[in-house]
N, C-alpha and C positions, 0 to 999 in steps of 0.2 A: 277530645281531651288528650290522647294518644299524642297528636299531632302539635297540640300546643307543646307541649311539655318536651317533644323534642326538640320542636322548633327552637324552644326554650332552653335547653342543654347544647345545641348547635351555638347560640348566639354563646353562652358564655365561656364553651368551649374554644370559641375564635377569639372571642376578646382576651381571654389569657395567655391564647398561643401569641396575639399581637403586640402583647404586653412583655411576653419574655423574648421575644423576639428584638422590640426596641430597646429593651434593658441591655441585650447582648451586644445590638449593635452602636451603642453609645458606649459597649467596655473595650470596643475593639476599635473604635475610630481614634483616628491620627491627632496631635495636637492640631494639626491646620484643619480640620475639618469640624472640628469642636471652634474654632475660632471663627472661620467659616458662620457652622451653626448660630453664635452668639451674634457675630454683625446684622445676620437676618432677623433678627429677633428684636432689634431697637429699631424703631421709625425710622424713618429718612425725612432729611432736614431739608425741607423748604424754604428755609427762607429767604433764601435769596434768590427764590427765583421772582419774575417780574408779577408775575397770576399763578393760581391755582386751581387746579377744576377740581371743586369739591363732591361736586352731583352734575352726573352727564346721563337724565335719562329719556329716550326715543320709545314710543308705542307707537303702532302703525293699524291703521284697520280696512280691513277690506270689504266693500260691500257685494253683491251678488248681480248689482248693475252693469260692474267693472270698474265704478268708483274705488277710491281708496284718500282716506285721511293719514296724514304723517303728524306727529306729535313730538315737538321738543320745548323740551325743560333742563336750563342750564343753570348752577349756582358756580361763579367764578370770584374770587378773591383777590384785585388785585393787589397787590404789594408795591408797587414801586410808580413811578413814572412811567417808566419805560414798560411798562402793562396796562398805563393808562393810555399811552400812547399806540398799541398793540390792536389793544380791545376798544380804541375812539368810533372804529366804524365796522360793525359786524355786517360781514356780508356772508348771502345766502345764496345758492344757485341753486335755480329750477327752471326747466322747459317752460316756455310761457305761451307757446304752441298748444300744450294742452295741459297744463297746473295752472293753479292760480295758488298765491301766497296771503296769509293770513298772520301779519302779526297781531296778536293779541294784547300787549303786553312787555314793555324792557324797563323796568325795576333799576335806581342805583341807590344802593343805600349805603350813607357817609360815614363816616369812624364819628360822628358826634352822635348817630343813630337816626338821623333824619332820612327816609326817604325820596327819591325824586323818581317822576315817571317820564317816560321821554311823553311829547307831544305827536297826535298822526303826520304831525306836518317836519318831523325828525325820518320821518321814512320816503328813502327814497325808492324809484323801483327805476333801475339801470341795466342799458344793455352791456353783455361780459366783455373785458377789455378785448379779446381774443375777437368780436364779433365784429370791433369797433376796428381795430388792427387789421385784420383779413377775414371781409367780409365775403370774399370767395370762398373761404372753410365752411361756412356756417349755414342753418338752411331755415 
């Protein structure tokens, strides 16, 4: 009980000190750093970029084989042409010596709200231009 209750007085102890702490040092920053402050504090304007990566996320797992599964899930946005022109053909690199690749899945869904899914026969599987160029680098 000892224990909580100080733990208890530690925590509120800190947060006041942190609190008068940023009080003080917002009474003492400069105009440019309060302007500073405020630019960071409005979004940043995308729109004119070509795409946008809304959700970029990777799990990986490893098994006790030596096996190992990689997992990606991308959500992109594009905006323009010239991000459809960008994103027309995703490519992936992996060892083919010893990975193999699984797509499961490539989603495009239209501003009218219709979905389209690519077909297996949209996927190609290609040696890397580098391998195709100088194929004395490559093993």
């Amino acid at each position: 009980m000892i224990r909580f209750f100080t733990a208890a007085v530690c925590a509120l102890l800190g947060a006041a000190l942190a609190a008068a702490q940023q009080s003080n040092s917002t009474q003492n920053a400069s105009p440019a750093a309060a302007k500073t402050a405020a630019q960071k504090s409005q979004p940043a304007d995308y729109s004119q970029e070509p795409f946008v990566i809304e959700r970029y996320y990777t799990s990986a797992r490893f098994e006790n084989d030596g096996t190992s599964e990689r997992n990606l899930a991308v959500r992109i946005r594009v905006q323009s042409d010239a991000g459809v022109q960008q994103l027309g053909e995703l490519i992936f690199g992996y060892n083919s010596a010893n990975e193999q690749m699984d797509v499961h899945f490539v989603r495009v869904k239209k501003k009218d709200g219709s979905v389209v899914t690519a077909t297996a026969d949209a996927i190609k599987d290609m040696t890397a231009s580098v391998a195709r160029d100088a194929p004395e680098y490559t093993n």
